[in-house]
C-alpha positions in Angstrom: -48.1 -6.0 38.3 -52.0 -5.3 38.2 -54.2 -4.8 41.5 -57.6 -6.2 41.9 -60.7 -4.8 40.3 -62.1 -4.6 43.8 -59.6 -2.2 45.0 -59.5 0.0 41.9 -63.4 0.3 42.5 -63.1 2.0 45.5 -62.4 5.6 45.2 -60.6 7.6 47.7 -62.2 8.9 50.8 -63.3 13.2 50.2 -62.7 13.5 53.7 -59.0 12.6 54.1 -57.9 12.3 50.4 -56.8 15.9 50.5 -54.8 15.7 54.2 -51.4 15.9 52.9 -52.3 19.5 51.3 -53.5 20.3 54.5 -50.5 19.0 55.9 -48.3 21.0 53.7 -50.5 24.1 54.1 -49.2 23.7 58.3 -45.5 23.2 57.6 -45.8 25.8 55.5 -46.8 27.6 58.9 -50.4 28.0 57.8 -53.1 27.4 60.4 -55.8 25.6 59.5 -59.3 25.0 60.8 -60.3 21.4 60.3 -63.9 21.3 59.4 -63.7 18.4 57.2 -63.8 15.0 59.5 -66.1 14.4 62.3 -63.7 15.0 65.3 -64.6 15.8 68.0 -62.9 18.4 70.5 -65.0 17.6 73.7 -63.3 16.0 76.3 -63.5 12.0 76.6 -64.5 11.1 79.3 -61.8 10.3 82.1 -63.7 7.0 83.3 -62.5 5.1 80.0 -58.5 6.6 80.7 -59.0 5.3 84.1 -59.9 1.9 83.5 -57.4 1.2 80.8 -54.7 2.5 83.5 -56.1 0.7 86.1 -56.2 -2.8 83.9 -54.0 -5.1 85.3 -52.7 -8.3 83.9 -50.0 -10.4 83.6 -51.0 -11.5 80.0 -53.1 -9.4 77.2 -55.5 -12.3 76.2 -58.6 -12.6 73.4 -61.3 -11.2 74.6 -65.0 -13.2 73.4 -65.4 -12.8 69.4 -68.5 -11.4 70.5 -67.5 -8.7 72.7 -66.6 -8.7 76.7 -69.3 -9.1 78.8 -69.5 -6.3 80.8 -69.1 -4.3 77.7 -72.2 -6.0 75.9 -73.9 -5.1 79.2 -73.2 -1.4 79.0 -74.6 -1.4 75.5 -77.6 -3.0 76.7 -78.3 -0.9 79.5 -78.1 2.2 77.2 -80.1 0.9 74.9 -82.8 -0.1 77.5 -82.3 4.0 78.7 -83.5 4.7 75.0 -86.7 1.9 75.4 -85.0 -0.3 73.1 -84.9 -4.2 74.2 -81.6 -5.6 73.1 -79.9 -8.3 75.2 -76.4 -8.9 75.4 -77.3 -11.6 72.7 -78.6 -9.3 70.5 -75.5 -7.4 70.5 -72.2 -7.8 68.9 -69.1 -5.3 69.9 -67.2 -4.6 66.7 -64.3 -2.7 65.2 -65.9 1.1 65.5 -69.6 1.2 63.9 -67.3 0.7 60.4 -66.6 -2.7 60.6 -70.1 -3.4 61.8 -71.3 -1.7 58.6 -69.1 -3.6 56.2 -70.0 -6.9 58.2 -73.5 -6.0 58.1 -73.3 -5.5 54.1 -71.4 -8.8 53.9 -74.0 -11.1 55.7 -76.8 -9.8 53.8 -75.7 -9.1 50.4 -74.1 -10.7 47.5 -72.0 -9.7 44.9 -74.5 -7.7 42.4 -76.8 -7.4 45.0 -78.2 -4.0 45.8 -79.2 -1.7 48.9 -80.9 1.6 48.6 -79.5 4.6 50.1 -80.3 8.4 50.4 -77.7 10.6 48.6 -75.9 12.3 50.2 -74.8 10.1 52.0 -71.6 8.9 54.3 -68.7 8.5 51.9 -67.3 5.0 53.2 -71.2 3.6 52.3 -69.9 3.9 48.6 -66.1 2.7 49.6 -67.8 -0.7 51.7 -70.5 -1.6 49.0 -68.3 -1.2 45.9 -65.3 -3.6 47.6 -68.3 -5.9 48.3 -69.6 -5.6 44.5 -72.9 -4.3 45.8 -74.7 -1.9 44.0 -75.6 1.5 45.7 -79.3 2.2 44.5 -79.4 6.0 45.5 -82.8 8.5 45.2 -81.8 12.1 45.8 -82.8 14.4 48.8 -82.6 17.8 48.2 -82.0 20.8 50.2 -84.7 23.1 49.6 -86.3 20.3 51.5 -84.5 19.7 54.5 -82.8 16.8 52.6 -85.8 14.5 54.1 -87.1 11.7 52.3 -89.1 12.0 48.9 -92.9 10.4 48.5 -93.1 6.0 49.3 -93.7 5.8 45.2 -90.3 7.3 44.4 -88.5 5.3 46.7 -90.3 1.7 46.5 -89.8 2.1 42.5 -85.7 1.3 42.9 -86.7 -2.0 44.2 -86.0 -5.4 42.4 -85.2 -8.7 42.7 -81.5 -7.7 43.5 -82.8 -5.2 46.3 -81.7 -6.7 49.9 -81.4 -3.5 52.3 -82.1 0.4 52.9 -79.5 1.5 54.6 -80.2 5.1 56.4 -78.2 7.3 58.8 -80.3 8.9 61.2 -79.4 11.3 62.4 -77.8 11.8 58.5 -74.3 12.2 58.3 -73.5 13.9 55.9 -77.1 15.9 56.2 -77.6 16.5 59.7 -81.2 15.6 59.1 -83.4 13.9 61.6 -86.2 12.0 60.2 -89.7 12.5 61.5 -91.4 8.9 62.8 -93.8 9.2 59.4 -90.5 9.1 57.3 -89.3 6.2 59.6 -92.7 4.3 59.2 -92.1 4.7 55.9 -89.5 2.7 55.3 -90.6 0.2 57.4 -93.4 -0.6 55.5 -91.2 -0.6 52.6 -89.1 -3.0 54.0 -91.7 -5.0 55.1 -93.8 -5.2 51.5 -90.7 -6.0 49.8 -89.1 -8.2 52.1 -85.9 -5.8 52.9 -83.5 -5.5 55.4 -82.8 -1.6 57.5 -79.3 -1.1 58.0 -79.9 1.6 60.4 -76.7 3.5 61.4 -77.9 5.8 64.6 -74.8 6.2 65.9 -75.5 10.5 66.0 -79.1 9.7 67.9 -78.1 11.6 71.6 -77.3 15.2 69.2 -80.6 16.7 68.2 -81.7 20.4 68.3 -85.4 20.2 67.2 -88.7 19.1 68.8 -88.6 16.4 66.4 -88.0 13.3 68.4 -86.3 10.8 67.3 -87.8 7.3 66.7 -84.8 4.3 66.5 -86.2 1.5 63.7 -85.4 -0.8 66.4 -88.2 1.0 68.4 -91.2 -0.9 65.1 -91.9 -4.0 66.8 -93.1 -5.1 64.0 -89.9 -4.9 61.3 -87.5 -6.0 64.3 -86.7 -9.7 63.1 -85.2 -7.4 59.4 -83.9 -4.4 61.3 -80.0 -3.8 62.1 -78.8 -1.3 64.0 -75.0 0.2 63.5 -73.8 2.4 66.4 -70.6 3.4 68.2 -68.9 5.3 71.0 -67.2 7.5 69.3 -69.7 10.6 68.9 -71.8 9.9 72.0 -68.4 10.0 73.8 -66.0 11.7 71.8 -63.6 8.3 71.8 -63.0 8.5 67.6 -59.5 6.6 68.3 -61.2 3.8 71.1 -62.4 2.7 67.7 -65.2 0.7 69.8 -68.8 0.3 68.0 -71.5 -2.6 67.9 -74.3 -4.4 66.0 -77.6 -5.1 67.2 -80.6 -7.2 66.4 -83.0 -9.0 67.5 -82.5 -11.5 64.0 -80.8 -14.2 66.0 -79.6 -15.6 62.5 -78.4 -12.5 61.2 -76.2 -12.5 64.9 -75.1 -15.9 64.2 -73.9 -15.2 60.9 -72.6 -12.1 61.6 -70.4 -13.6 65.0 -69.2 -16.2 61.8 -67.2 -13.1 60.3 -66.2 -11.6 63.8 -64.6 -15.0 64.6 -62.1 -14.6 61.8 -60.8 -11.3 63.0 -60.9 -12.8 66.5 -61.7 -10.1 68.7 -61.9 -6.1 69.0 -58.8 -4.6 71.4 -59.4 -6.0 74.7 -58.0 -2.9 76.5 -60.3 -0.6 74.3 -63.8 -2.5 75.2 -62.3 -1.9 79.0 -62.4 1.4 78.6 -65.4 1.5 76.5 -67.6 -0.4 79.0 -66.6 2.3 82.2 -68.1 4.8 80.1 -71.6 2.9 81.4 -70.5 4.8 84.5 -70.8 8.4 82.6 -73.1 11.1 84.1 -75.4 11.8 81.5 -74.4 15.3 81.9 -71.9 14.4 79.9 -74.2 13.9 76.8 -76.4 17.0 77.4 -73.5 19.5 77.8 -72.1 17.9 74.9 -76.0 18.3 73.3 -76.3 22.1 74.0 -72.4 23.2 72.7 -73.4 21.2 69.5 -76.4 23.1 69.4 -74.7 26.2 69.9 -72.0 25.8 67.2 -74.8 24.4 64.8 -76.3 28.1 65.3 -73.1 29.8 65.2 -72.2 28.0 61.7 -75.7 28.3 60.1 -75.6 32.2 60.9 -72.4 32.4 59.3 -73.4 30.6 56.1 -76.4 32.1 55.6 -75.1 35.6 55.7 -72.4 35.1 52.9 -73.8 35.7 49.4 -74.5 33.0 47.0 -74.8 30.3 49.9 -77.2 27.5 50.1 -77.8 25.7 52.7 -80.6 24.7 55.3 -80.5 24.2 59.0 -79.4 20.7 60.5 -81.5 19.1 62.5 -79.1 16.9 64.1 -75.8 15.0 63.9 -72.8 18.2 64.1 -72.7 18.4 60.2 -74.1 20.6 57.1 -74.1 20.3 53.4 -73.7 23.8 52.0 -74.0 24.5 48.2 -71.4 27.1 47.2 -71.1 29.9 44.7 -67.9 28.0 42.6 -67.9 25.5 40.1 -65.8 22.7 41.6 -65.6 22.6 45.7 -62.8 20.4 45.5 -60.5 22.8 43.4 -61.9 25.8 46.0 -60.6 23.5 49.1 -57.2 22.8 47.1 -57.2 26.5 46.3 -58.4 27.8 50.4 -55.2 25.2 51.9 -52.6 26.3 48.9 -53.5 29.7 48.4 -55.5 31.4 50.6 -55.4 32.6 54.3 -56.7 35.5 56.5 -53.6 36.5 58.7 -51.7 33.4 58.2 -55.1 31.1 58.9 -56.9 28.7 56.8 -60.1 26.1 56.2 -60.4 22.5 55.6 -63.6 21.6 54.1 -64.8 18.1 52.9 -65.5 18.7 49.1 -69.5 16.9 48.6 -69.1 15.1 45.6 -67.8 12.0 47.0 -71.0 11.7 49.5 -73.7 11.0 46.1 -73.5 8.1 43.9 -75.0 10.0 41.0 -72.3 11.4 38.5 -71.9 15.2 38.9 -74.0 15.2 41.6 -72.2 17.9 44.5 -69.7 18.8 42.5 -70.5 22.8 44.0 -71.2 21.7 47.5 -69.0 20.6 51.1 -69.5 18.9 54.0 -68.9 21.1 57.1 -68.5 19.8 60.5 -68.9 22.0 63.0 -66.9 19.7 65.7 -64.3 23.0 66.9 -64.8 25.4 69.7 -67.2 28.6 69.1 -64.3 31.0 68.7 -62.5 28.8 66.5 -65.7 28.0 64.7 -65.8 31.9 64.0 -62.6 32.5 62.8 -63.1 29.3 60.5 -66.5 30.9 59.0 -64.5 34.6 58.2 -61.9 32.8 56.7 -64.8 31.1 54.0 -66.7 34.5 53.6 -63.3 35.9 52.6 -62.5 33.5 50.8 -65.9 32.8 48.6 -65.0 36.8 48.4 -62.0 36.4 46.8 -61.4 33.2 45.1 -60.6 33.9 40.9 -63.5 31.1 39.9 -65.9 32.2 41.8 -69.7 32.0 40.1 
């Protein structure tokens, strides 16, 4: 029997396509520090528990295709915190900020279509354009410079006639960059010469640790009928499993359409968007306690890094992740090699091998994703047990 073409397009997510040798590594009675997904340990919020045990009904209905409407009022209300004017018409409550992604690419691209991305970028980009048949248009950031954006000529010159989107993540994920508002104007104007839509995911927006401050594309009045915005609850309130997210724009076609695909997977979990909208009642404490411990484990990873020989990296702006060049050939093989092989009294890492965040072959091949998303002490046993083993490993450059 022979699967589609679609499927065998889509490669295999770097973040969890290695779990089982983690898995292994444990019931081998390993213990290993998982730096490789964007988990959160922080607390959720009790508000959502307490509304989903407090929701009582006799029947579990639907809920709205579009979202319940005290949830699209919570999303409004933050956004209008943030000075950004979305109704709850301009808002759709989706599947996690995922499924409003892959919507997103749906309504506005065709098959051979093409959107324009920064590498590196967040692996399921590649996995949601190339089950759509959309081709990933990628211009490299680089280290050395922060990973922000190159010049408007090197970026405008992958537009053509199949071009319908950017698509940016800012805060980046996997970068932990935060773009300044000349890099943001930037892109709009690019979007606006060439008639383009922004697929803006900011769902990492409340987690910076610079002066810069950051400007949301919804905030251009002027690029708002072509601007989408991709968010969720699950970073802002460490709800990963809640799997509650949203859409927003002020295109009221691009809403219509969109509502069009949201209808045929009738509704997001009723009992989740319950939860999700008592979060409106969160102090937001909540978000600057959560701010500061980010900030401090950012500082306690990037110490750690750039103290171990042969290391490359620069200091994230944002977001809770870092992209760090290593001293080996192949990163995958060394993350294989640190759950299968290696351990400092019985303990082990997890890191995201980078290759699978680029689009361009051979491109972070000696490079992971780290996210720095476990406790400080946790977080400093994690960063021995690299040093050691970048100390030790046999392939080592």
């Amino acid at each position: 029997m022979k699967f589609s073409n679609r499927i065998k397009s889509v490669q295999e997510s770097p973040i969890r396509k290695l779990v089982p040798i983690a898995d292994r590594a444990e019931k081998n009675g390993k213990k290993v520090y998982y730096l490789n997904i964007g988990q959160p340990d922080i607390e959720t919020p009790r508000e959502f528990f307490e509304a989903v045990n407090n929701f009582d009904r006799k029947v579990l209905e639907y809920s709205s295709s579009h979202g319940l409407p005290q949830l699209l009022k919570a999303f409004s209300e933050y956004y209008s915190s943030k000075s950004i004017d979305f109704t709850p018409e301009d808002i759709i409550v989706t599947n996690g900020g995922s499924e409003a992604l892959l919507f997103s690419l749906m309504v506005l691209c065709d098959h051979g279509d093409e959107v324009i991305i920064p590498e590196p970028f967040y692996a399921n980009y590649s996995s949601f354009t190339s089950s759509l048949g959309i081709k990933v248009s990628p211009f490299i950031t680089k280290a050395e410079d922060g990973f922000h954006l190159p010049s408007i000529e090197a970026i405008a010159s992958l537009v053509n006639d199949k071009t319908k989107a950017l698509l940016i993540s800012n805060p980046g994920n996997p970068t932990g960059t935060v773009y300044t508002k000349e890099e943001v104007r930037m892109l709009a104007d690019i979007a606006k010469e060439h008639d383009l839509f922004i697929i803006a995911d900011e769902v990492y927006r409340e987690f910076i640790y610079t002066e810069t401050e950051f400007l949301s594309f919804a905030h251009l009045a002027d690029v708002e009928d072509r601007v989408v915005i991709v968010d969720s609850i699950s970073k802002r309130f460490s709800s990963c499993g809640a799997r509650i997210g949203c859409v927003a724009s002020k295109n009221s076609e691009f809403i219509f359409e969109f509502l069009k695909l949201c209808q045929s997977r009738l509704c997001v979990s009723t009992i989740n968007q319950v939860g999700a909208a008592a979060l409106s009642r969160v102090s937001h404490e909540y978000i600057e306690k959560a701010t500061v411990e980010y900030h401090k484990r950012r500082d306690i990873l990037y110490s750690a890094l750039s103290s171990m020989e042969g290391v490359v990296c620069r200091e994230p702006e944002g977001a809770f992740y870092i992209i760090a060049k290593l001293p080996v050939e192949n990163s995958e093989e060394f993350v294989v090699w640190l759950l299968e092989e290696f351990d400092v009294d019985g303990e082990t890492v997890f890191l995201a091998p980078a290759e699978g965040f680029y689009e361009t072959e051979g491109s972070g091949l000696d490079e992971v994703r780290i996210s720095y998303v476990l406790e400080s002490e946790s977080l400093k046993k994690a960063m021995n047990v690299l040093k050691k083993g970048l100390e030790s490993y046999p392939k080592r450059k």
